[in-house]
NUNU-263831 format. One record per residue: residue number from 1; residue in three letters; x, y, z of N, C-alpha, C, O, CB in turn. Coordinates in steps of 0.1 Angstrom, whole numbers. Glycine has a CB too. Example, Ala and Ser with C-alpha at 12.3 -4.5 7.8 and 13.67 -1.06 7.14 Angstrom:
2
+-----+------+-------+-------+-------+-------+-------+-------+-------+-------+-------+-------+-------+-------+-------+-------+-------+
|  nr | rest |  n.xx |  n.yy |  n.zz | ca.xx | ca.yy | ca.zz |  c.xx |  c.yy |  c.zz |  o.xx |  o.yy |  o.zz | cb.xx | cb.yy | cb.zz |
+-----+------+-------+-------+-------+-------+-------+-------+-------+-------+-------+-------+-------+-------+-------+-------+-------+
|   1 |  ALA |   132 |   -57 |    78 |   123 |   -45 |    78 |   132 |   -33 |    78 |   142 |   -33 |    85 |   113 |   -45 |    90 |
|   2 |  SER |   128 |   -22 |    71 |   137 |   -11 |    71 |   129 |     0 |    79 |   134 |    11 |    80 |   141 |    -6 |    57 |
+-----+------+-------+-------+-------+-------+-------+-------+-------+-------+-------+-------+-------+-------+-------+-------+-------+
END
This chain:
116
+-----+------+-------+-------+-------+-------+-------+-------+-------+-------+-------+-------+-------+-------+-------+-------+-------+
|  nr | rest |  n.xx |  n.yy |  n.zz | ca.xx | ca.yy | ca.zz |  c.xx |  c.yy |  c.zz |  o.xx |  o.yy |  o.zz | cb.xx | cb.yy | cb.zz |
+-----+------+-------+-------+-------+-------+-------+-------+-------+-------+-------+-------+-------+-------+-------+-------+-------+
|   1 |  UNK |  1393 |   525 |   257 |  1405 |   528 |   264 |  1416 |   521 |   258 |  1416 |   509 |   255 |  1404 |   525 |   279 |
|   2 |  UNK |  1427 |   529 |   256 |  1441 |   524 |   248 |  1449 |   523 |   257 |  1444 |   531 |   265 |  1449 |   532 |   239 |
|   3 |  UNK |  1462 |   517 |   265 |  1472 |   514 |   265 |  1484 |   514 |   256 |  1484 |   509 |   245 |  1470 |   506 |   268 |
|   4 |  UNK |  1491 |   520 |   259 |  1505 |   518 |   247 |  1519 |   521 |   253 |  1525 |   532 |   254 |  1504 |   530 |   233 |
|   5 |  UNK |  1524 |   509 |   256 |  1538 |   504 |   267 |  1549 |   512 |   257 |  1546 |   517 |   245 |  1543 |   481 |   270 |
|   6 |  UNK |  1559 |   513 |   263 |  1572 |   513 |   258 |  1584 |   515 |   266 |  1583 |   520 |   277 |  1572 |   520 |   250 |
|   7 |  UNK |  1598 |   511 |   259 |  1606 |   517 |   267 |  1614 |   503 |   273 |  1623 |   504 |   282 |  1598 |   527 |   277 |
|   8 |  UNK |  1609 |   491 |   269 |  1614 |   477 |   276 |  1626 |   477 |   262 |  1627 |   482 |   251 |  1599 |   462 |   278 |
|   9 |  UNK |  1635 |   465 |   271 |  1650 |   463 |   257 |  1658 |   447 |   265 |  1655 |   438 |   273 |  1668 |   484 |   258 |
|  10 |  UNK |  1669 |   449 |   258 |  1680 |   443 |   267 |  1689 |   451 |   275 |  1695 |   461 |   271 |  1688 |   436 |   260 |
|  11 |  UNK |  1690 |   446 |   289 |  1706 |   454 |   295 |  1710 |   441 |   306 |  1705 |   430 |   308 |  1702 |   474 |   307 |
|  12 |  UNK |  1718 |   445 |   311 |  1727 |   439 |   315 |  1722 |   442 |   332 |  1717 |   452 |   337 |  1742 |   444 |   308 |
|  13 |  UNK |  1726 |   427 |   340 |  1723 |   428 |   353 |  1726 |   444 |   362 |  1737 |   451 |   359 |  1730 |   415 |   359 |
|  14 |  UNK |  1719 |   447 |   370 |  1729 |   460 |   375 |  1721 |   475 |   364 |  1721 |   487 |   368 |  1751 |   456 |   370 |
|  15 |  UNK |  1716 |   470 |   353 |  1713 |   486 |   345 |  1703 |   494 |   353 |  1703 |   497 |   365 |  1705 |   486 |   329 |
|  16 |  UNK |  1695 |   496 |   343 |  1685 |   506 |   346 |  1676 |   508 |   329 |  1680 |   509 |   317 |  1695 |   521 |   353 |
|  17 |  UNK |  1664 |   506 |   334 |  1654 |   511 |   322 |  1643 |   519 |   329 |  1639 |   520 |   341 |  1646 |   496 |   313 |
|  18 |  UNK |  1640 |   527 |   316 |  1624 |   538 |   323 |  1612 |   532 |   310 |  1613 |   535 |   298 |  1627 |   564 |   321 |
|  19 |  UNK |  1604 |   525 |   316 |  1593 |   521 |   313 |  1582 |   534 |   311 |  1580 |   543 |   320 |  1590 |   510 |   325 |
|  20 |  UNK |  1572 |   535 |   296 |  1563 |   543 |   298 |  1552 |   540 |   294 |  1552 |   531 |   286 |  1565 |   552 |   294 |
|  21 |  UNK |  1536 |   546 |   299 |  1524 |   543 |   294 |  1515 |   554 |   290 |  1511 |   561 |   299 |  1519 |   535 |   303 |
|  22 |  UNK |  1510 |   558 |   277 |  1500 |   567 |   274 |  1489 |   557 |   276 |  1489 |   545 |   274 |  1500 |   574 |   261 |
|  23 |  UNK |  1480 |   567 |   281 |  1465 |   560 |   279 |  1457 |   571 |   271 |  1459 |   583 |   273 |  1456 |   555 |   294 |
|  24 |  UNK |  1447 |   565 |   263 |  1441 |   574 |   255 |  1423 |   569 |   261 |  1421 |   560 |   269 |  1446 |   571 |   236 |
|  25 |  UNK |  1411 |   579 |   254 |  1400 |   570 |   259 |  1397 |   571 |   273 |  1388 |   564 |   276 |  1403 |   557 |   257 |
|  26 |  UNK |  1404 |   579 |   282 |  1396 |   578 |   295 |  1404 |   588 |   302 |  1416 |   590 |   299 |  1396 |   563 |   302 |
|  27 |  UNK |  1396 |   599 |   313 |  1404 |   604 |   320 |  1412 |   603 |   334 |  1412 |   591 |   338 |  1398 |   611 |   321 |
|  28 |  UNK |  1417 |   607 |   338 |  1428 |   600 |   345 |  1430 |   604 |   357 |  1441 |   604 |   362 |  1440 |   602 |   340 |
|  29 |  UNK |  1416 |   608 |   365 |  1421 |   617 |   377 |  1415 |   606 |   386 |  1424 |   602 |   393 |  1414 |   634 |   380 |
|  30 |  UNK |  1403 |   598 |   387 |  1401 |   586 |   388 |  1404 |   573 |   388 |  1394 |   566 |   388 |  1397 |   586 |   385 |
|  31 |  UNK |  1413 |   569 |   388 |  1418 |   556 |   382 |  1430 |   552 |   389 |  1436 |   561 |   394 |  1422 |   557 |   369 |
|  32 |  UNK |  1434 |   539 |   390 |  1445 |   534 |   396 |  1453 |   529 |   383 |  1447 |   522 |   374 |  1441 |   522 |   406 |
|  33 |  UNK |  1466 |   533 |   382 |  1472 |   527 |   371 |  1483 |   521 |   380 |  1487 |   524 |   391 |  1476 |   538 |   358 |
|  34 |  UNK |  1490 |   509 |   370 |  1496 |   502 |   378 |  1504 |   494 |   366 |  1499 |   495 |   354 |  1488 |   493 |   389 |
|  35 |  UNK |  1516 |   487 |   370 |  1525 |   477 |   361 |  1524 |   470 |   366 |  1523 |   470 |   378 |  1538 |   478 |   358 |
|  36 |  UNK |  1525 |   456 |   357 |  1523 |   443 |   365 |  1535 |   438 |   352 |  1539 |   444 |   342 |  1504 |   435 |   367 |
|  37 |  UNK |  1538 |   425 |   355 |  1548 |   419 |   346 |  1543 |   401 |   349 |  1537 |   395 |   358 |  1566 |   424 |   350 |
|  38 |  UNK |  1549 |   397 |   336 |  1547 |   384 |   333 |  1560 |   376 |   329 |  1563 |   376 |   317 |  1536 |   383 |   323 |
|  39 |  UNK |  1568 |   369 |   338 |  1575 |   359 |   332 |  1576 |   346 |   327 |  1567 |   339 |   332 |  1579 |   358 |   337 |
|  40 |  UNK |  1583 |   340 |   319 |  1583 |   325 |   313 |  1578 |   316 |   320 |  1583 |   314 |   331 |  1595 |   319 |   309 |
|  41 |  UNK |  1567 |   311 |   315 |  1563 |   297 |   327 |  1556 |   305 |   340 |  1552 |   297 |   349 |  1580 |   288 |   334 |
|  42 |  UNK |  1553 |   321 |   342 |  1549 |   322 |   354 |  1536 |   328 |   354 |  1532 |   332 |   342 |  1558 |   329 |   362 |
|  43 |  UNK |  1526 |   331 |   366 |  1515 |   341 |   361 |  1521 |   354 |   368 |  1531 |   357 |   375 |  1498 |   335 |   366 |
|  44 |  UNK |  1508 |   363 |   363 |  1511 |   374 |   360 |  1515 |   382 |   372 |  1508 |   378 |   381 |  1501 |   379 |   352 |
|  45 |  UNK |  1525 |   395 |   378 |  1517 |   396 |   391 |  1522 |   412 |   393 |  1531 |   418 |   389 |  1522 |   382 |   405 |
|  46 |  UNK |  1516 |   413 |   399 |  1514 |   434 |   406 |  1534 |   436 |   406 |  1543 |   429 |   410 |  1504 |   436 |   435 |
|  47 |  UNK |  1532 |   448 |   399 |  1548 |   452 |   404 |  1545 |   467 |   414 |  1551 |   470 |   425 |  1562 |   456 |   386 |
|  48 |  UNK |  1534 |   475 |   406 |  1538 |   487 |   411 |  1520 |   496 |   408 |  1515 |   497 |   397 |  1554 |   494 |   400 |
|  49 |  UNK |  1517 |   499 |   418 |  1505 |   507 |   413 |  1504 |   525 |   419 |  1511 |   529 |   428 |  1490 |   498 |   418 |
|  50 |  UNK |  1493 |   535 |   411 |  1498 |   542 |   419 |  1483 |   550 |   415 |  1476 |   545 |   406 |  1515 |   548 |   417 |
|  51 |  UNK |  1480 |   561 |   421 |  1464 |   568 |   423 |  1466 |   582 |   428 |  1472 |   585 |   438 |  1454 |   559 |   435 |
|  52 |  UNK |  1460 |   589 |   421 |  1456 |   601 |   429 |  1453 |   600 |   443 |  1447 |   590 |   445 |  1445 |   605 |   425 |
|  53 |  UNK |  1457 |   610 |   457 |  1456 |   609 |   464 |  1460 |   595 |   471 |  1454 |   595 |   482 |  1447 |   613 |   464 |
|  54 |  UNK |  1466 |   585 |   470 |  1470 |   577 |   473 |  1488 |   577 |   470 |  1495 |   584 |   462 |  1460 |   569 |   468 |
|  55 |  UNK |  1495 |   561 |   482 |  1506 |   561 |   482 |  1512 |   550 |   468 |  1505 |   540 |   464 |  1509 |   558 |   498 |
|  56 |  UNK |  1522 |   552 |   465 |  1524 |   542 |   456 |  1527 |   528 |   463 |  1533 |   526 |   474 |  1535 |   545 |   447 |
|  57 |  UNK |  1522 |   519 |   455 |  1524 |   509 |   461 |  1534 |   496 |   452 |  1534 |   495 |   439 |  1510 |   506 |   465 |
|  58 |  UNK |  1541 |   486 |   461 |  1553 |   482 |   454 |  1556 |   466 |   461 |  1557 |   464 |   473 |  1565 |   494 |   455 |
|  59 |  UNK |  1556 |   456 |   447 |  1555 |   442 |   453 |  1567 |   447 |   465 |  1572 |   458 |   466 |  1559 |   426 |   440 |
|  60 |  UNK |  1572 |   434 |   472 |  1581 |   432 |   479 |  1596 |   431 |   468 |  1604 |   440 |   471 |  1577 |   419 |   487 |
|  61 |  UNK |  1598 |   426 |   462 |  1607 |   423 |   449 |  1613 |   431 |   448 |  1625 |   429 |   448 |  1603 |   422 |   436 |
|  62 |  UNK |  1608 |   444 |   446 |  1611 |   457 |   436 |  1615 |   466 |   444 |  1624 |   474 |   442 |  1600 |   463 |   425 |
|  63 |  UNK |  1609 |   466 |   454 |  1610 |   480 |   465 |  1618 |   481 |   468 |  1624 |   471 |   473 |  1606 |   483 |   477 |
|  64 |  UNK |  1626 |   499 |   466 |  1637 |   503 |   469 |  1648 |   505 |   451 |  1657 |   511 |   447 |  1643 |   491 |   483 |
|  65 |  UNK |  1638 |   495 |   446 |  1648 |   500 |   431 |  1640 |   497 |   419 |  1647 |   494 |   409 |  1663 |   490 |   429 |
|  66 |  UNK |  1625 |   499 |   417 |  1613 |   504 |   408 |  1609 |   519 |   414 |  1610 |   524 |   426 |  1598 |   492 |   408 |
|  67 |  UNK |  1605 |   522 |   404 |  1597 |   539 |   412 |  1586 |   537 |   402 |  1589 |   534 |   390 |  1608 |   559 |   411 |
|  68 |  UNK |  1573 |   539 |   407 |  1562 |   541 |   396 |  1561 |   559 |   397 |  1564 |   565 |   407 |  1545 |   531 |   400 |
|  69 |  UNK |  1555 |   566 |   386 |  1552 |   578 |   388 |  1541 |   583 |   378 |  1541 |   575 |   369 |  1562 |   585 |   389 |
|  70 |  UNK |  1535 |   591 |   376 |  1522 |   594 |   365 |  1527 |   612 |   364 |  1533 |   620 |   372 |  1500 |   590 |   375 |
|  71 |  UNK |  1522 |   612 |   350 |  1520 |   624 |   347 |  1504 |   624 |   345 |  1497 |   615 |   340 |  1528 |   628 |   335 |
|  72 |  UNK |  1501 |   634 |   350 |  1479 |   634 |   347 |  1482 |   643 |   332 |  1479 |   639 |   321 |  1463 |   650 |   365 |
|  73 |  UNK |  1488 |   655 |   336 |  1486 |   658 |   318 |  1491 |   653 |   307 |  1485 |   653 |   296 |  1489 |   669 |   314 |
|  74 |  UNK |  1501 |   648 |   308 |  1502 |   636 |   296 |  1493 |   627 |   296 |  1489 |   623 |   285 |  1514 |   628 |   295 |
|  75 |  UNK |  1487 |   620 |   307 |  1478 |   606 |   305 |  1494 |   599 |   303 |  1496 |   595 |   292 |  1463 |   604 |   288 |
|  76 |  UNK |  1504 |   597 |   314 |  1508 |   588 |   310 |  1517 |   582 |   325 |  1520 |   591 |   333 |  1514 |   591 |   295 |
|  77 |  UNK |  1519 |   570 |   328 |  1529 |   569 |   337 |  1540 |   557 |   336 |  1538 |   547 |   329 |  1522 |   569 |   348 |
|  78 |  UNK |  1549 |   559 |   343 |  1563 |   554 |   343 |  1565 |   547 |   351 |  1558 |   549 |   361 |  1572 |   560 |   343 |
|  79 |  UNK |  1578 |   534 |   350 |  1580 |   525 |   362 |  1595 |   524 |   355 |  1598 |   517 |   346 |  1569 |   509 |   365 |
|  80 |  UNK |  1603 |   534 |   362 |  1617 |   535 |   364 |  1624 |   525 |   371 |  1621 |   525 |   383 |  1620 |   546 |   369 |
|  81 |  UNK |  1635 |   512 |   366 |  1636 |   501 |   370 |  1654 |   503 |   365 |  1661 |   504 |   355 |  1625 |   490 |   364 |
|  82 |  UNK |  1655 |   503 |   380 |  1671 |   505 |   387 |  1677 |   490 |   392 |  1671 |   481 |   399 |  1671 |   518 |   404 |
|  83 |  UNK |  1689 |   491 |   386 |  1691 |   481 |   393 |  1689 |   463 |   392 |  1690 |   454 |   400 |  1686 |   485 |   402 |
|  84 |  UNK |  1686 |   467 |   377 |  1680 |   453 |   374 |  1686 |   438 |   378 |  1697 |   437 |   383 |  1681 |   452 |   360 |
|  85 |  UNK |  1677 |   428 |   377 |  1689 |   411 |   379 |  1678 |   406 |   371 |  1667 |   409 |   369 |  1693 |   401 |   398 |
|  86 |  UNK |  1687 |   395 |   368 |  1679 |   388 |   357 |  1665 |   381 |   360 |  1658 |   375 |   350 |  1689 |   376 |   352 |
|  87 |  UNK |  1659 |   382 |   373 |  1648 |   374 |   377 |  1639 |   382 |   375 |  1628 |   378 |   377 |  1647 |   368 |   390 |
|  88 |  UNK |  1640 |   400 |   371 |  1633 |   408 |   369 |  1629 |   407 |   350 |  1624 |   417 |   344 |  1639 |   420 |   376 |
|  89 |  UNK |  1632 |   398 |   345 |  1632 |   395 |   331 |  1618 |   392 |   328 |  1613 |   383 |   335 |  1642 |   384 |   327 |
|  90 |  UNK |  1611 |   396 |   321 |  1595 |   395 |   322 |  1589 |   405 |   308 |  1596 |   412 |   300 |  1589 |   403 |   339 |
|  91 |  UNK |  1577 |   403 |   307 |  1571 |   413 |   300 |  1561 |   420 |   306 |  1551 |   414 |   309 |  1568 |   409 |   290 |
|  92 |  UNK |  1561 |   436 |   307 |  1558 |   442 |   315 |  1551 |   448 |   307 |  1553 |   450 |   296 |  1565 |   448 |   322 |
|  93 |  UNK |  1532 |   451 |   320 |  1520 |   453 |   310 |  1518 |   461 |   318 |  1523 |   459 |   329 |  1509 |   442 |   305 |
|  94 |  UNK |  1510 |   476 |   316 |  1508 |   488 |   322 |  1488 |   487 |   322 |  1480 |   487 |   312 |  1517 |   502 |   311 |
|  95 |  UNK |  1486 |   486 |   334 |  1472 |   483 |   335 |  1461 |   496 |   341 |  1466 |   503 |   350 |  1472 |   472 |   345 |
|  96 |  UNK |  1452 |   499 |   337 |  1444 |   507 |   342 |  1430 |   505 |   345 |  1422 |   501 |   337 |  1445 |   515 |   337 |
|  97 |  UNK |  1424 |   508 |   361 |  1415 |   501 |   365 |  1405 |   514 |   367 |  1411 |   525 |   370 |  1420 |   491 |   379 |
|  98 |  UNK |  1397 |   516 |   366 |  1382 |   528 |   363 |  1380 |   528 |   375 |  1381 |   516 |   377 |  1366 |   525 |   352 |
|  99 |  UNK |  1375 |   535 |   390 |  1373 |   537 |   396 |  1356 |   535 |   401 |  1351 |   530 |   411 |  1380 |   546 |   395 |
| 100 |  UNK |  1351 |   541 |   391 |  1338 |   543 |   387 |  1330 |   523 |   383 |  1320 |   518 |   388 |  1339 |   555 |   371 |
| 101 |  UNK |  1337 |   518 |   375 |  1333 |   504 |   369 |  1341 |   495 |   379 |  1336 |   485 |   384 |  1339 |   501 |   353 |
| 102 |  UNK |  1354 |   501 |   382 |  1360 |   485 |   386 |  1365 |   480 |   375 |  1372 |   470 |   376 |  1350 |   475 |   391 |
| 103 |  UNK |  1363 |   488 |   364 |  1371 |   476 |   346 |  1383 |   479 |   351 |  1387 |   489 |   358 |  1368 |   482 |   324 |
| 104 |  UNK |  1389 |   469 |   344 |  1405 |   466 |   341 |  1408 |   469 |   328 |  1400 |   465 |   320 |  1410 |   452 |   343 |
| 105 |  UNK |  1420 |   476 |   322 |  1420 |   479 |   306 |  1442 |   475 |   306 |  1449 |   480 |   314 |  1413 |   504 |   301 |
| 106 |  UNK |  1445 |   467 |   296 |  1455 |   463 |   295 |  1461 |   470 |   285 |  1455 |   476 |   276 |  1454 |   453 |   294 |
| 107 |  UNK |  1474 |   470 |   284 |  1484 |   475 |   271 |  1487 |   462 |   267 |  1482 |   452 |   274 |  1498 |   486 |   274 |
| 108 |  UNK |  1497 |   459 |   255 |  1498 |   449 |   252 |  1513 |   444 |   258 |  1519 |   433 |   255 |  1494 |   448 |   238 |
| 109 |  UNK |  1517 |   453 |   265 |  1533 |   449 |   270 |  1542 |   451 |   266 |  1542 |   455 |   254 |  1537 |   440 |   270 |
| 110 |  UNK |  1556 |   450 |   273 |  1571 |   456 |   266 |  1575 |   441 |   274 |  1569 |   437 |   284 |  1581 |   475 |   272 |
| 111 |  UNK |  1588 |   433 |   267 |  1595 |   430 |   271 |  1607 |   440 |   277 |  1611 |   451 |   273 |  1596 |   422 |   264 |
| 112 |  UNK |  1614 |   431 |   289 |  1621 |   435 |   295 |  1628 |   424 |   297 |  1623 |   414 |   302 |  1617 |   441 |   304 |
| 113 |  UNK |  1646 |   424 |   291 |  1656 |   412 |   295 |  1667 |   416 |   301 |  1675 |   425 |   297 |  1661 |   404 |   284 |
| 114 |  UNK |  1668 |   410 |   310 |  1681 |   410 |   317 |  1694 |   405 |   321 |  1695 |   401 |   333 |  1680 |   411 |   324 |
| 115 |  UNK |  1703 |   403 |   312 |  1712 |   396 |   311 |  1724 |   396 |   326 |  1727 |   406 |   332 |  1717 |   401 |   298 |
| 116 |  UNK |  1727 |   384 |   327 |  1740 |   384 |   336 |  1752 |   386 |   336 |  1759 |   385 |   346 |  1742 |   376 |   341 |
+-----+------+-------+-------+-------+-------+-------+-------+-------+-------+-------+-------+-------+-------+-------+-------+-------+
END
């Protein structure tokens, strides 16, 4: 199973970026995919996950101005990030968890900066 992020940059407090993820290697009707991010000095932690038949789900942080969403026929999904401030500055890793195993499969991440 592949991961492959993109779509992270610099903007300015207040922007807006759309985060994307293909996954290759596995099908997708099964599975919880989700963004998580990692800041300087911090560990890693849940921003946004989302599942078939299920609601998306969204740290406290972000709600109301991240949207996660999946395409099933691309194999790929997005975390549209409105509204940025600089504490959302991180590098953001697009995760997918197998339903069937329980495995976890990582991308290698996008930075994301957010200037004031």
């Amino acid at each position: 199973v592949q991961l492959v992020e993109s779509g992270g940059g610099l903007v300015q407090a207040g922007g807006s970026l759309r985060l994307s993820c293909v996954a290759s290697g596995t099908t997708f009707s099964m599975v919880t995919m989700g963004w998580y991010r990692q800041a300087p000095g911090k560990e890693r932690e849940l921003v946004a996950t989302i599942a078939n038949g299920r609601s998306a789900n969204y740290a406290d942080s972000v709600k109301g101005r991240f949207t996660i969403s999946k395409d099933n026929a691309k194999k790929m999904v997005y975390l549209q990030l409105n509204n940025l401030k600089p504490e959302d500055t991180a590098v953001y890793y697009c995760k997918i968890r197998a339903w069937s195993t329980a495995r976890d499969y990582w991308g290698q991440g996008t930075l994301v900066t957010v200037s004031s």
